[in-house]
N, C-alpha and C positions, 0 to 999 in steps of 0.2 A: 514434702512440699510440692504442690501443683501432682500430682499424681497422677490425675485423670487421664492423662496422654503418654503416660510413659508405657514402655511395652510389659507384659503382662509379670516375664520374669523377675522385672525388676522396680515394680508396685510394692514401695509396702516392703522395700528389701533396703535400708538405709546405704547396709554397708555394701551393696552393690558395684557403687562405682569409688568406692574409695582406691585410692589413686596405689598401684604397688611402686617396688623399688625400682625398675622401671619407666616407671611414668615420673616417679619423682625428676630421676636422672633428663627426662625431657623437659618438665618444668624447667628445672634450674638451665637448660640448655637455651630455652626460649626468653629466657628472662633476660640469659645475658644477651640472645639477641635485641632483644625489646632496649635494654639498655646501653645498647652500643651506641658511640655517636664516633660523627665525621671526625678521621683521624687529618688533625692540624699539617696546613700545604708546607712543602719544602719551605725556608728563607730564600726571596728572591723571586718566589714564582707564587706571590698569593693571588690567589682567584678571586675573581668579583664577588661585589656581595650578594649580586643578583645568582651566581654561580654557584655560593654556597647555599643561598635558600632553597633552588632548585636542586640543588644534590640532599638536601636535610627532607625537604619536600619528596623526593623519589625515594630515600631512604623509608619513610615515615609510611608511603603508602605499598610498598614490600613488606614491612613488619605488620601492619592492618592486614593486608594480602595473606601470609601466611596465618596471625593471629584467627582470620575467619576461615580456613580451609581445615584449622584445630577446631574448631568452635562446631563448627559443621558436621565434622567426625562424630563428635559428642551430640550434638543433636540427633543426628542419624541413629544413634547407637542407643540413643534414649528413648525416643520421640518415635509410638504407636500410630506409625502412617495410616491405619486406614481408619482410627478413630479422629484423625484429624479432617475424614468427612465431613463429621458434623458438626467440628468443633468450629465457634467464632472468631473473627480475625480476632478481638481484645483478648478472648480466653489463651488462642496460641501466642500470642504477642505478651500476654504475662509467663508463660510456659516459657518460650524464648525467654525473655531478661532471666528470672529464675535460674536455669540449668546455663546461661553465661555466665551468672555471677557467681557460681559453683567454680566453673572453670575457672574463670579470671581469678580468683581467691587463690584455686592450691596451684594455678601456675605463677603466683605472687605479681601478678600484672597490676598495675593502676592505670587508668584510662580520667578521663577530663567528660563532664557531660554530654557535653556534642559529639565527642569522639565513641560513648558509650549509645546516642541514639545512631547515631549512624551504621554501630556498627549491628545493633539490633534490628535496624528496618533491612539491610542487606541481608543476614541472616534470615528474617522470614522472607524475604521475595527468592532466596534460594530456596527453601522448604516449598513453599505456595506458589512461587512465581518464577518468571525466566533470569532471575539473578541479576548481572549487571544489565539486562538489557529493558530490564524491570523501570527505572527511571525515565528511560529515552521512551517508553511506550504511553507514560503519562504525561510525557513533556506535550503542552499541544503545539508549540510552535515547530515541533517535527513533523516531517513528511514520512520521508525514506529512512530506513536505518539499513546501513550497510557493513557486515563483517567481513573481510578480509584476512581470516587467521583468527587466534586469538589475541592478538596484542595491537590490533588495528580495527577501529571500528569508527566509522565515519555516519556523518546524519546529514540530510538535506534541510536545509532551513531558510523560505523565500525563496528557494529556487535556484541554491549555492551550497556546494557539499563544502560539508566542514570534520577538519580530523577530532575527534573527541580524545579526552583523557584517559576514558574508560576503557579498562582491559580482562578479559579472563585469566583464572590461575595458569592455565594449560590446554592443551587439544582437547585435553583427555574434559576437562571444566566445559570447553564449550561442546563439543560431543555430547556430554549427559544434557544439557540444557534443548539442543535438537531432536536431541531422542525425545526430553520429554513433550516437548510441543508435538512432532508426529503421532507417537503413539496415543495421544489425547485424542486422534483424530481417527484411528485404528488404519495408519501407513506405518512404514518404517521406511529405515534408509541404514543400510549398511554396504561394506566392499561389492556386494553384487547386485544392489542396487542402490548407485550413489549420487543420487538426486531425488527430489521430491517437491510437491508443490502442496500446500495443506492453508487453511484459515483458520487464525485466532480468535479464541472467545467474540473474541470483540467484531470479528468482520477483518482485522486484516490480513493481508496477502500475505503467502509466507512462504520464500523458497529459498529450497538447500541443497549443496552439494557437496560430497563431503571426500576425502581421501581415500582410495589413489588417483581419483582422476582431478579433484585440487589440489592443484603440487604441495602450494606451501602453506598448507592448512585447510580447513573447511570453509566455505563462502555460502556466506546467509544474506538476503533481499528480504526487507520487509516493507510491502508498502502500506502506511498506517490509515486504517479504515476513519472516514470524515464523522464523527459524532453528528454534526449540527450542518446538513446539506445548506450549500450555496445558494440560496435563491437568485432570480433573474436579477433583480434591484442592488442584489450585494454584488454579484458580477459587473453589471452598469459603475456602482460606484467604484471598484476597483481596476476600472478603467479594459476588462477584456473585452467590451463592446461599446455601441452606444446606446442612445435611448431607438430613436429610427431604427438601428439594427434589430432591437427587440421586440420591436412593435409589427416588423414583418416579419419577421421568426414568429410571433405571436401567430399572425395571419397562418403563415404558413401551416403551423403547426393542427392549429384550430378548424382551417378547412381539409385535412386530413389527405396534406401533402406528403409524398416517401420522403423520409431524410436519411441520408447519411453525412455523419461526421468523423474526417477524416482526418490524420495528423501524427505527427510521431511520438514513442515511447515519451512519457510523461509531459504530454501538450495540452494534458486539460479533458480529454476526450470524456471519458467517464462523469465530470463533472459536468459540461456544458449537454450533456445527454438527458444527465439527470434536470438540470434548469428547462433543459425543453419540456421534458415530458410534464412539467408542473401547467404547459396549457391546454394538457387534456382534459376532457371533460371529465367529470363525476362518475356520470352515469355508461361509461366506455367499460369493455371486458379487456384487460390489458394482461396479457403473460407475458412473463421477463425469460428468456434463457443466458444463460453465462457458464463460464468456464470454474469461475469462484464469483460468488455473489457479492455485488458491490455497487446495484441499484438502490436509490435509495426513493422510489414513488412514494406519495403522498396518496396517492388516489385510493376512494372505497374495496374498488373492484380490484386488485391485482394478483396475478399467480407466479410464484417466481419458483423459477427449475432451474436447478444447478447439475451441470454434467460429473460425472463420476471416472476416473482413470481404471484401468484394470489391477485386480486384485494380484496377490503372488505368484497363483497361478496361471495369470495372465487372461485371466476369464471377471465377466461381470461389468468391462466398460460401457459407458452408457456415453455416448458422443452427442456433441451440443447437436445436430443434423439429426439422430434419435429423438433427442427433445423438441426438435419443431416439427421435424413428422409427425408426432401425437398431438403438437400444439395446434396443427392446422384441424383436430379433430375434437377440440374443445371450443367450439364456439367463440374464438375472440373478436374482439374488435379491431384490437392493436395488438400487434408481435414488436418487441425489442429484445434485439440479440443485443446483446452486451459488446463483442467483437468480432466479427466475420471475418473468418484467419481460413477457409482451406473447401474442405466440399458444401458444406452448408450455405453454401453462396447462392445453388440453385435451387434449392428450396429456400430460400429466403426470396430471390427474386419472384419466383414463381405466386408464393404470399402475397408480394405486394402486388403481383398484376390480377388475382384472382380474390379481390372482394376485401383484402386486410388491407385498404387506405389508411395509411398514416401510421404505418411502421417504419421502425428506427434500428439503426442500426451505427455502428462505427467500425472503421478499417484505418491500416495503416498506410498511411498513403504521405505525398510530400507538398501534392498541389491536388486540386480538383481534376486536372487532365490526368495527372498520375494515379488517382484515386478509381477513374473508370479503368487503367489500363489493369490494376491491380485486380478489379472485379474478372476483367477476359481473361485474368494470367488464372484466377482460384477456378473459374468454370473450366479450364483446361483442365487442372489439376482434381477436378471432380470425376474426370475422365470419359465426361459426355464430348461425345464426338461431335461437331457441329459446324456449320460454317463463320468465319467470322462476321458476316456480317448479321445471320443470325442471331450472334450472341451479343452482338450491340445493338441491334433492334429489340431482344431481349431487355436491357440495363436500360435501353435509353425511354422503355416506356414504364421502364418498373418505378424509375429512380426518376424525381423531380427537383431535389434541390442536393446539393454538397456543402456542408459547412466546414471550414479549413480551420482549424484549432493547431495555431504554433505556438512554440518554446522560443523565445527569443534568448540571445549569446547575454544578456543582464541576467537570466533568472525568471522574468515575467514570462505569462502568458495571455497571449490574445486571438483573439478571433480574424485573423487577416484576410479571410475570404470568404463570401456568401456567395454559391455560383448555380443559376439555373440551368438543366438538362431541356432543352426545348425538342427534339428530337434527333432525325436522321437528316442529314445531307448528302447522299450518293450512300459510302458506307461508313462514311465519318460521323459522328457521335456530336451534335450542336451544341454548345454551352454560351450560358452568356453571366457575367459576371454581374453584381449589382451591388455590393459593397466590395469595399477593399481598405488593408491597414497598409499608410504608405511611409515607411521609415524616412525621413527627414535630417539624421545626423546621431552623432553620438553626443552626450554629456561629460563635461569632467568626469564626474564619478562613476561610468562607467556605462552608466544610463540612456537607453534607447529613446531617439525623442522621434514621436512620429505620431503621426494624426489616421481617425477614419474619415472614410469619405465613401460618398456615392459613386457609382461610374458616370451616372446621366442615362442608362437605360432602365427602361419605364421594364418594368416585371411582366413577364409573359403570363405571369396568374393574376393578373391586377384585376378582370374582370371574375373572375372564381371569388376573389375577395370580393370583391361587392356583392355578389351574388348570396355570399355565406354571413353579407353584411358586418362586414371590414374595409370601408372604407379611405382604403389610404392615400391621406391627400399627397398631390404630385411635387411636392418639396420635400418628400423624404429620397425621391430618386434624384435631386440635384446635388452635384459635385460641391466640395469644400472649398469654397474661393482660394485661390493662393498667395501664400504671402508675400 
């Protein structure tokens, strides 16, 4: 039956897996667990009924839980992994039910329909897939999935972690699943190197680290790559900006102003990167560099370079600062680094004052003032020697706008600050703000209520825009009347 996948010694050999005395004695061992049920509370102390459901319920999925760890075994032991190259998800999906229902027969198990697909999709996303974490990766209303051990696995959803049900059999369960995602990627991760940072088929983020330097278990980060980029209009609707905002973001962009956007761990930055860059032109040479590739342009022209970490031997890194060294000798039009974390600061600044108008970039930063100060801390840290006020005379002509992308305490994200770099003043650094999000109160529900508004100052590139014929009329620089 289903032959085509089984391993070679055991094609075509019936009595192969006939069950010995042995295995019987397991059977019968699993059956009575299968048919165990909750032993009845003392008199006097019965338990809710909510109490027994959830104890018949955590019962029920230990017995599934072991039932697929036997299932598995048997697959494994049957199942010609590397003809399952070319074999189709329906072909191994009939191959699965087939060799369960072999199982479940001589371990005398009966299962209910629902109970028999479920437990058949589990079983292939553990053969083909990352197992329990196989579901969370197709859910699309996930962001983040986060493991903490095996028996804790939390997911971000609108911008609020939440604990999931979902657990591994063991370390030893979530271990094979890590391995298999790095090795996919030709990294590994074991005791003497136990961390790793790798990207799934799909584009997302993936990093792991694993024991002994995670006390209590292995800790996996996964941030889920966006299928279907945000445009500016679905940001507008969603309230992270407003229309005025994007209308001089527009300008901005389109006269081939420097931006950086700047903002904390999971504020949006990656996304509102990507919504800018959708108002480059067509006909622009654009290279992307990044650390893991998570641009997602639109445009004809683009070249995207992703940096490489060092191999075992510790040879063979290729650092984001490598890739925009070569990038400054391809011809671009526009450079977008992905993140500006460390020496590639000044070759990045250097770009934008030497002919690549209208590169982009993003740092971690908490305000726009903190955002320049972050830029003179990585030029230290590049280890060019220099005066300070040369290195802000540096930024302050490379760098023309800051866009402040925050995570609000609800969950949202928005755009709370658009701030122009006008120049020097003595050896201080001039900025001047032009929007702003002004928090106004809280909601019952938890809910941040607060409006955008203008500052009232007129934009120091206002004539650049008309010039490049962008004329924005002088009511998108007026303030939001108050209430």
């Amino acid at each position: 039956m289903f032959s085509r996948f089984k391993k070679p010694d055991q094609a075509g050999a019936p009595n192969a897996a006939a069950p010995q005395p042995v295995a019987k004695a397991t059977a019968q061992q699993n059956t009575a667990v299968l048919a165990r049920r909750p032993a009845m509370s003392a008199p006097g102390a019965a338990p809710s009924a909510q109490a027994i459901a959830a104890d018949k319920e955590k019962k029920r999925k230990e017995r599934m839980g072991e039932l697929k760890v036997e299932l598995h075994k048997r697959l494994l032991d049957n199942l010609n992994l590397a003809a399952l190259e070319h074999a189709t998800e329906s072909d191994l999906k009939q191959e699965i039910i087939a060799i369960s229902a072999e199982a479940l027969e001589e371990l005398a198990i009966v299962l209910n329909k629902d109970e028999r697909a479920t437990l058949h999709q589990e079983l292939y996303d553990e053969v083909m897939g990352l197992g329990p974490l196989e579901p969370l990766l197709k859910d699309d209303t996930v962001n983040d999935i986060l493991v903490n051990g095996p028996r804790q696995i939390f997911v971000e959803r609108a911008g609020k972690l939440q604990l999931t049900d979902i657990t591994f059999k063991d370390e030893r369960h979530l271990l094979r699943i890590i391995d298999k995602i790095v090795s996919a990627v030709g990294r590994r991760v074991d005791e003497s190197n136990p961390y790793v940072d790798a990207r799934l088929a799909d584009g997302s983020r993936f990093n792991a680290m694993v024991p002994p330097v995670a006390v209590d278990g292995s800790l996996v980060s996964i941030r889920k790559f966006k299928k279907e980029k945000l445009a500016v209009d679905d940001l507008v609707r969603f309230g992270a900006f407003t229309e005025e905002m994007a209308a001089y973001l527009q300008a901005a962009v389109s006269t081939r102003l420097n931006v950086i956007v700047s903002g904390g761990t999971g504020s949006g930055k990656t996304t509102t990167l990507n919504a800018l860059s959708s108002f480059i032109d067509n006909d622009e040479r654009i290279l992307t560099i990044e650390d893991t590739a998570e641009l997602q342009l639109q445009q004809v022209h683009v070249g995207r370079m992703e940096s490489r970490p060092a191999n075992v031997e510790g040879k063979g890194a290729v650092t984001q600062r490598d890739c925009l060294r070569n990038a400054l000798r391809m011809r671009p039009d526009r450079i977008i680094v992905g993140e500006t974390r460390g020496e590639e600061v000044i070759d990045m600044l250097q770009a934008m004052n030497t002919g690549h108008d209208g590169s982009m970039t993003t740092i971690h930063a908490n305000s726009a003032r903190d955002g320049v100060s972050r830029l003179e801390n990585m030029v230290a840290m590049a280890g060019i020697e220099m005066p300070l006020k040369a290195v802000r005379s540096q930024i302050a002509s490379a760098v023309n706008l800051i866009v402040q992308a925050s995570r609000l305490q609800d969950g949202s994200r928005r755009m709370t600050s658009i701030t122009e770099i006008t120049g020097m003043e003595g050896e201080v650094i001039s900025m001047q703000e032009i929007f702003r999000y002004e928090r106004l109160g809280l909601a019952p529900d938890g809910k941040i209520i607060g409006r955008f508004t203008a500052t009232g100052v007129r934009s120091a590139y206002a004539d650049r825009f008309k010039q490049w014929g962008y004329d924005l009329p002088a009511s998108i620089y007026e303030p939001v009347a108050g209430e």
